[in-house]
FIMAR-303309 format. One record per atom (N, C-alpha, C, O): residue number from 1; chain; x negated, y negated, z negated; residue in one letter. Coordinates in steps of 0.001 Angstrom, whole numbers. Each point is the difference from the previous one (the first is absolute). Example, Ala and Ser with C-alpha at 12.3 -4.5 7.8 and 13.67 -1.06 7.14 Angstrom:
REM FIMAR-303309
k/c/x/y/z/r
1/A/-13190/5690/-7800/A
1/A/890/-1190/0/A
1/A/-900/-1200/0/A
1/A/-1036/19/-665/A
2/A/1386/-1069/1385/S
2/A/-820/-1190/-60/S
2/A/770/-1090/-730/S
2/A/-509/-1108/-169/S
***
This chain:
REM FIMAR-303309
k/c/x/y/z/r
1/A/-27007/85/-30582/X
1/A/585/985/867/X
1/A/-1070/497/958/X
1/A/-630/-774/721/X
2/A/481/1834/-733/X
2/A/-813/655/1195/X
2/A/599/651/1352/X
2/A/1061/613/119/X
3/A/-2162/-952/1003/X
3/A/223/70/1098/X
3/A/-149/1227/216/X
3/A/-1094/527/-203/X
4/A/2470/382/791/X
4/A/-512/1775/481/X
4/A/194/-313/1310/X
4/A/-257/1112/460/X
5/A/558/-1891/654/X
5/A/121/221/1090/X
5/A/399/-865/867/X
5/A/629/-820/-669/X
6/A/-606/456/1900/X
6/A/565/-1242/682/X
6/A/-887/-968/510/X
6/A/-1181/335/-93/X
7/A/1417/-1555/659/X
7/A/-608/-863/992/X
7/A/-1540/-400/-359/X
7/A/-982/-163/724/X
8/A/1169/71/-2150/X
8/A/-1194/-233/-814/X
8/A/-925/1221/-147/X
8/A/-1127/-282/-408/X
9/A/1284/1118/567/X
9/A/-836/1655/-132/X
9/A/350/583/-1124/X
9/A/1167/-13/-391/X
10/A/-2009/515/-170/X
10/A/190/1248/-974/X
10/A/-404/-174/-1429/X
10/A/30/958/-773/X
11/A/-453/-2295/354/X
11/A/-527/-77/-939/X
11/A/210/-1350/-89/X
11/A/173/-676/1015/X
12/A/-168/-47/-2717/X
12/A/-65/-1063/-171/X
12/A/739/-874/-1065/X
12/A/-525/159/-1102/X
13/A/1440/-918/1082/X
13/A/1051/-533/-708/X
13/A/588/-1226/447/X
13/A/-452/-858/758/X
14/A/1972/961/-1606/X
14/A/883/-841/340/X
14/A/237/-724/-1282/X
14/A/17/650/-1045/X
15/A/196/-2139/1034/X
15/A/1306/-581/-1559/X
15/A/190/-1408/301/X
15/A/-732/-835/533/X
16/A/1840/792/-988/X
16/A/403/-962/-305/X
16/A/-614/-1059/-320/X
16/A/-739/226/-958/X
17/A/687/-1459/1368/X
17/A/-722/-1059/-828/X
17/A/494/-1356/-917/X
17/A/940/-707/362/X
18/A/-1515/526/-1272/X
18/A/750/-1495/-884/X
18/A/804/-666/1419/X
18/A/1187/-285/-161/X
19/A/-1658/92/1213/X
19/A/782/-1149/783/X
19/A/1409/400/1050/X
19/A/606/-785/730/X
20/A/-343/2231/-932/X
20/A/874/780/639/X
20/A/151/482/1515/X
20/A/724/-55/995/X
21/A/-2355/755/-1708/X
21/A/-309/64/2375/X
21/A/-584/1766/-607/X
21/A/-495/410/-1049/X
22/A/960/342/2594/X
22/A/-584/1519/-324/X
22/A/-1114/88/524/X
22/A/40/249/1204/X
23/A/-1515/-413/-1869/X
23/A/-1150/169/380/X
23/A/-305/1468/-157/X
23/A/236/579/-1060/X
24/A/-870/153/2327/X
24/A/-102/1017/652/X
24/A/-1594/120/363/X
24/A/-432/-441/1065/X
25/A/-332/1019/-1953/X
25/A/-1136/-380/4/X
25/A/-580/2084/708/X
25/A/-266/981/-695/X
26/A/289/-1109/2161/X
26/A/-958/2124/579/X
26/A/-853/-1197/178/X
26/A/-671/-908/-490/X
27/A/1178/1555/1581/X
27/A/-1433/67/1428/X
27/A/-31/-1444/456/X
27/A/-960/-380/670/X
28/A/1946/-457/-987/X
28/A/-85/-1073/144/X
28/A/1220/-795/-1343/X
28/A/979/611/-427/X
29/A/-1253/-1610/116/X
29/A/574/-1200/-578/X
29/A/719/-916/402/X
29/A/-404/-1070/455/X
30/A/2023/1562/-647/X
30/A/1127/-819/861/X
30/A/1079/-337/-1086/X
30/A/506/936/-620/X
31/A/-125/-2240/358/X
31/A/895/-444/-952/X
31/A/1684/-184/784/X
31/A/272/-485/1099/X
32/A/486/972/-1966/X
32/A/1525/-324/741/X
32/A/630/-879/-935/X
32/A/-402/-386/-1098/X
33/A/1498/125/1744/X
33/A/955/-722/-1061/X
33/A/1095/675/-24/X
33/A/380/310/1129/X
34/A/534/177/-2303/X
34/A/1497/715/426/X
34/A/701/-653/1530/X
34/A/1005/456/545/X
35/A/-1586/-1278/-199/X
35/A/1138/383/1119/X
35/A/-358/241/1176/X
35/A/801/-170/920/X
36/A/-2295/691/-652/X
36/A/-647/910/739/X
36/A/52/1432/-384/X
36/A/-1036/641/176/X
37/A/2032/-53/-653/X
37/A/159/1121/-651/X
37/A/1020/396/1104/X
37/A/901/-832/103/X
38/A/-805/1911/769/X
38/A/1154/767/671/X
38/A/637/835/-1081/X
38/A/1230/3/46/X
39/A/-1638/521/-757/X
39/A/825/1409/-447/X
39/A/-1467/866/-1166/X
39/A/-1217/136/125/X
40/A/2238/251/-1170/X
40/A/-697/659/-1227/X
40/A/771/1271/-136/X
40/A/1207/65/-233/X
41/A/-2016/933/400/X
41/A/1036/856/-1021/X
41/A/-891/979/-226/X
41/A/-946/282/734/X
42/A/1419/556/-2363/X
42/A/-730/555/-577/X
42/A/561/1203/-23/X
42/A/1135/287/378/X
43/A/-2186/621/-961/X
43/A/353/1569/-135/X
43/A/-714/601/-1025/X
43/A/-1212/-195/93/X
44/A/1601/921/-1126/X
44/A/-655/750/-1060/X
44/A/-690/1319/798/X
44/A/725/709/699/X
45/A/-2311/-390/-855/X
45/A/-62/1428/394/X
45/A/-764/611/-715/X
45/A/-903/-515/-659/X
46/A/1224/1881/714/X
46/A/-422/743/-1638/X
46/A/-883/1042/1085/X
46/A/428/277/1120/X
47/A/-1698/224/-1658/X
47/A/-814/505/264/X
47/A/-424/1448/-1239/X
47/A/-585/-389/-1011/X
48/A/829/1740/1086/X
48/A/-155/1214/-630/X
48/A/-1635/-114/211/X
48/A/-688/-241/992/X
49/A/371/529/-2404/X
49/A/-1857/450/363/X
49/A/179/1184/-701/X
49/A/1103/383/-391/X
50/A/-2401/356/174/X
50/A/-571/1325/-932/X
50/A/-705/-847/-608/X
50/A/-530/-1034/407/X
51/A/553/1808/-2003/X
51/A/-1688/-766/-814/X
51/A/-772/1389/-424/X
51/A/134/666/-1027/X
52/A/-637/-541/1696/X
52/A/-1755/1389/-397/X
52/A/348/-217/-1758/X
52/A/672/677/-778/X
53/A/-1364/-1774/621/X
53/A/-184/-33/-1509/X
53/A/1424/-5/-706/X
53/A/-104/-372/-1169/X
54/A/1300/654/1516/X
54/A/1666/9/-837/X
54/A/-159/1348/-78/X
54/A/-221/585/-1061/X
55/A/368/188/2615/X
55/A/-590/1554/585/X
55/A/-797/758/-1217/X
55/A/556/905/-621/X
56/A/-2230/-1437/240/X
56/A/-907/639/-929/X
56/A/790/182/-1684/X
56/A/93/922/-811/X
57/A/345/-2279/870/X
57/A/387/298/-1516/X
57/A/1467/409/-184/X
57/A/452/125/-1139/X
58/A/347/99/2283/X
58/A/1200/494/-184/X
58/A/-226/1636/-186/X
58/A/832/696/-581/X
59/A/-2139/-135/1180/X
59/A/-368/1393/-168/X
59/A/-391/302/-1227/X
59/A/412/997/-592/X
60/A/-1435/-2025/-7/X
60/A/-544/255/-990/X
60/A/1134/-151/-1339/X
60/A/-107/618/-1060/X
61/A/790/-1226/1274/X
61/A/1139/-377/-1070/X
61/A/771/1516/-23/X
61/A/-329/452/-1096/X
62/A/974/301/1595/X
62/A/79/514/1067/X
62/A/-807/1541/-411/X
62/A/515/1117/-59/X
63/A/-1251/-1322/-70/X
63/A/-892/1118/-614/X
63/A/-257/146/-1443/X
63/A/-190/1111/-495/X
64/A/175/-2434/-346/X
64/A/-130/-131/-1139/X
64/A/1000/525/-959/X
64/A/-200/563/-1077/X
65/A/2145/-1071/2114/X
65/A/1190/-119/-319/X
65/A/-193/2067/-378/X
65/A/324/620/-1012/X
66/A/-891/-173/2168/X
66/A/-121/1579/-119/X
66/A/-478/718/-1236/X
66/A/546/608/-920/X
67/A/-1736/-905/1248/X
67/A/-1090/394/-1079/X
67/A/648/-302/-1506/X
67/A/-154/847/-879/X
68/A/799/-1936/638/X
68/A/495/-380/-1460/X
68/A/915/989/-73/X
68/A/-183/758/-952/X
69/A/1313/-461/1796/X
69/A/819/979/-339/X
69/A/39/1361/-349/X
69/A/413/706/-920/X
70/A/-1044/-592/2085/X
70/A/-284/1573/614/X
70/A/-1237/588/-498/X
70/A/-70/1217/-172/X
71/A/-980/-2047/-89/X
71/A/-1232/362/-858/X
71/A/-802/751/1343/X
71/A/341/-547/1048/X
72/A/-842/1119/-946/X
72/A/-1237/581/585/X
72/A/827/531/1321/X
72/A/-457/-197/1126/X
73/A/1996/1044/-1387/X
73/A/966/543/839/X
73/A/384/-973/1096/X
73/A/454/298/1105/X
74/A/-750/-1704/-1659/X
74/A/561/-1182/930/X
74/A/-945/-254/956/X
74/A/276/-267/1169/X
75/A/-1437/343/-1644/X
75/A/-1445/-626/415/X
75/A/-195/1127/1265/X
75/A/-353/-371/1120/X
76/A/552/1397/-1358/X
76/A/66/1026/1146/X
76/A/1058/-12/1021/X
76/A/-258/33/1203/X
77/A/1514/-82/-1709/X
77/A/858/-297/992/X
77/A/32/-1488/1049/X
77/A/574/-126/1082/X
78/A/-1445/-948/-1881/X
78/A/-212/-1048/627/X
78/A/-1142/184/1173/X
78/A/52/-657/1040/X
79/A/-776/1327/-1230/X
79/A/-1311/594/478/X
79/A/366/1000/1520/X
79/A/-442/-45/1148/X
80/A/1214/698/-1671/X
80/A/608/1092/1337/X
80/A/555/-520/1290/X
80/A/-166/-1210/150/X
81/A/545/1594/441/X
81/A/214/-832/1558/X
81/A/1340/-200/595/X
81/A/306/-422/1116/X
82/A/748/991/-2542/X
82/A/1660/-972/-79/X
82/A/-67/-443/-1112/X
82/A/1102/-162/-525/X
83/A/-2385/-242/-362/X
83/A/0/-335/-825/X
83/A/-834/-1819/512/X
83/A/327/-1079/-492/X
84/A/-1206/1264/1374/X
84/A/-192/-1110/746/X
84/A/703/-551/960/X
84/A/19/-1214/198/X
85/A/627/2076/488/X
85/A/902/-1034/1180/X
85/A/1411/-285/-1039/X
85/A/817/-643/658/X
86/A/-446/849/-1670/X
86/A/841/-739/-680/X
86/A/-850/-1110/-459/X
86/A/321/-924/748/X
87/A/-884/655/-1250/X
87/A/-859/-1142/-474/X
87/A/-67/-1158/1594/X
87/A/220/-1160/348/X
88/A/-559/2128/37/X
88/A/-424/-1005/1467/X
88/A/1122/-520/588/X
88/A/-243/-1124/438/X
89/A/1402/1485/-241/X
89/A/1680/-648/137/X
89/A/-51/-700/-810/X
89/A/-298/-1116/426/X
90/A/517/1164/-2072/X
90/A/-250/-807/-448/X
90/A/-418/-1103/-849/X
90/A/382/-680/-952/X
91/A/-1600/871/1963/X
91/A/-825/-1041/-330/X
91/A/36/-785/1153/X
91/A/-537/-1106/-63/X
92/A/1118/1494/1208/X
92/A/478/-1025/1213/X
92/A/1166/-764/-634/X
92/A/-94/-1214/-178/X
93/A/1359/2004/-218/X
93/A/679/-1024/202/X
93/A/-526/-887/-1305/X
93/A/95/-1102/541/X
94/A/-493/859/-1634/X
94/A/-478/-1287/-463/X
94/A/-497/-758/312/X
94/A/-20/-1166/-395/X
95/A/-771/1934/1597/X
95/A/-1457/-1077/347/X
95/A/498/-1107/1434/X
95/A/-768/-797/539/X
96/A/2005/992/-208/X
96/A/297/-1298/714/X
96/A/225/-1021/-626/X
96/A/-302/-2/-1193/X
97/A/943/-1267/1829/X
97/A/-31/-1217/-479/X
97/A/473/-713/977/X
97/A/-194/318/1173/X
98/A/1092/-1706/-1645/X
98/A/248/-513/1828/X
98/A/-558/-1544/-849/X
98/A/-103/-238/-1203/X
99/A/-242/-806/2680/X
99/A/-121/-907/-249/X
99/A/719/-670/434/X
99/A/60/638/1051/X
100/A/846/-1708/-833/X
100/A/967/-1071/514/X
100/A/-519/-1338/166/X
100/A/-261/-791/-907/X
101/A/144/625/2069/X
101/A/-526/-1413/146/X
101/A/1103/-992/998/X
101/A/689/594/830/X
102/A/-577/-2042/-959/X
102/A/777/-427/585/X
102/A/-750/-1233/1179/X
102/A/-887/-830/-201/X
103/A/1505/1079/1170/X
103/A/-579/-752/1187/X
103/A/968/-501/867/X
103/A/1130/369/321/X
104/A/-2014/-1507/47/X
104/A/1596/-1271/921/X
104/A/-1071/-236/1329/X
104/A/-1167/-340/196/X
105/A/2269/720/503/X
105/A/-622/-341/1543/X
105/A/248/-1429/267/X
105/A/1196/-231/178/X
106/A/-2265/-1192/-66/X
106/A/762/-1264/364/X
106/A/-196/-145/1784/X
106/A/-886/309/797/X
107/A/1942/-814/-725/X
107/A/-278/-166/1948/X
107/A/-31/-1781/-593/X
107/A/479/-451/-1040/X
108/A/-1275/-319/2215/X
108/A/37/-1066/151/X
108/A/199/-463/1201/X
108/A/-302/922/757/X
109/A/656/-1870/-122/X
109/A/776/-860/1217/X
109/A/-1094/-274/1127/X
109/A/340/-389/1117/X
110/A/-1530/590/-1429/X
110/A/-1208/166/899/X
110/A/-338/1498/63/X
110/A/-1223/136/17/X
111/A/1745/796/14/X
111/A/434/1425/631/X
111/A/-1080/929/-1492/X
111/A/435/970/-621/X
112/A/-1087/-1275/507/X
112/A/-683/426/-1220/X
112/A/417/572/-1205/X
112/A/1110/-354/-395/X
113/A/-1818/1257/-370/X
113/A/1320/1014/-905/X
113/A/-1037/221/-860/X
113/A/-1085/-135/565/X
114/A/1006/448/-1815/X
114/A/-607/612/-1189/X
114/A/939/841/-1121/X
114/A/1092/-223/-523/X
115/A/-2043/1259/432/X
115/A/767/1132/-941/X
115/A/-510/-115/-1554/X
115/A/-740/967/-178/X
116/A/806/-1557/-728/X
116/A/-201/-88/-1690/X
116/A/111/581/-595/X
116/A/1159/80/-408/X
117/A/-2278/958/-279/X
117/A/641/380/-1643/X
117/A/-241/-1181/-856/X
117/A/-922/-806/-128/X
118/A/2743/1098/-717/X
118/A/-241/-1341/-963/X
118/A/742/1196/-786/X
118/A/282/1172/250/X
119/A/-93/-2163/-1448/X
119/A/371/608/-1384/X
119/A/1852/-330/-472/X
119/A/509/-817/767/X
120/A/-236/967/-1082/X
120/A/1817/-190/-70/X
120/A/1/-1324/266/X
120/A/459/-427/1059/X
121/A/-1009/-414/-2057/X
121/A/27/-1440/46/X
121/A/-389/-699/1145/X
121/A/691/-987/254/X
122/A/-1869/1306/710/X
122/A/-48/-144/1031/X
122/A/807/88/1049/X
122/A/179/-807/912/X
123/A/494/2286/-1190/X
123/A/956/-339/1380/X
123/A/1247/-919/-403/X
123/A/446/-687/918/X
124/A/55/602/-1920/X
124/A/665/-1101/-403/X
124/A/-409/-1684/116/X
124/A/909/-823/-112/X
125/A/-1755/552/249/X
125/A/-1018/-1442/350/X
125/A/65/149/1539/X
125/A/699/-872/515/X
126/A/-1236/1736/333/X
126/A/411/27/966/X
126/A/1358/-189/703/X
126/A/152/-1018/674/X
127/A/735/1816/-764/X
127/A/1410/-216/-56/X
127/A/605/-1099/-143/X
127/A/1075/-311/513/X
128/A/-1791/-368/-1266/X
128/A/643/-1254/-412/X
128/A/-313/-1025/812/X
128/A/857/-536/704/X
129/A/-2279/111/-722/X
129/A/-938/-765/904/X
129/A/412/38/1331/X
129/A/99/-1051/633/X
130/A/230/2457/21/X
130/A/697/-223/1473/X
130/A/1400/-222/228/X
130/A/501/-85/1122/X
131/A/465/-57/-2810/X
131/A/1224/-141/600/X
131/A/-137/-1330/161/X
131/A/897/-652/533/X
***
């Protein structure tokens, strides 16, 4: 599990260990036991990007899709300047993408807090470990 934020800083990692203690390895190296755990809770958050390179070949696809049809008539109309800002709409909307990542804020009983990306299974191990 990686560290995005909290007592420990900004970087680093968290897991579980064979002996059932949450070792919390930033800015410093602090082991808990579930029942130094205040409170867990998690949240899915999805993040929209652009990809340049989805963008290039959604045009070029895009242009090709033209040219095959339309023959030389396409290649010009793709070329012209509602013949490009259609391309350029879309070739936006393909070229987004979202990412979803899931993260558990843990508070612990010595006032201290860390924010985790973990992976499904993670926040489920977590969850568990502090009930």
């Amino acid at each position: 599990m990686k560290i995005i934020s909290g007592s420990f800083g900004v970087e680093g990692s968290a897991y579980i260990s064979r002996d059932n203690y949450l070792v919390v390895e930033g800015a410093s190296k602090v082991i808990y036991s579930p029942d130094k755990i205040k409170s867990v809770s998690s949240q899915k958050v999805k993040e929209k990007k652009f990809s340049l390179f989805r963008f290039l070949l959604a045009a070029a696809v895009l242009c090709i899709i033209l040219w095959v049809f339309l023959g030389f008539i396409g290649l010009l109309v793709f070329t012209s300047f509602f013949g490009i800002a259609i391309a350029v709409v879309l070739a936006c909307l393909v070229s987004f993408y979202s990412v979803s990542k899931n993260n558990v804020e843990v508070k612990f009983l010595d006032e201290k807090s860390v924010v985790l990306e973990c992976s499904p299974g993670g926040v489920k191990k977590l969850t568990q470990f502090a009930g």
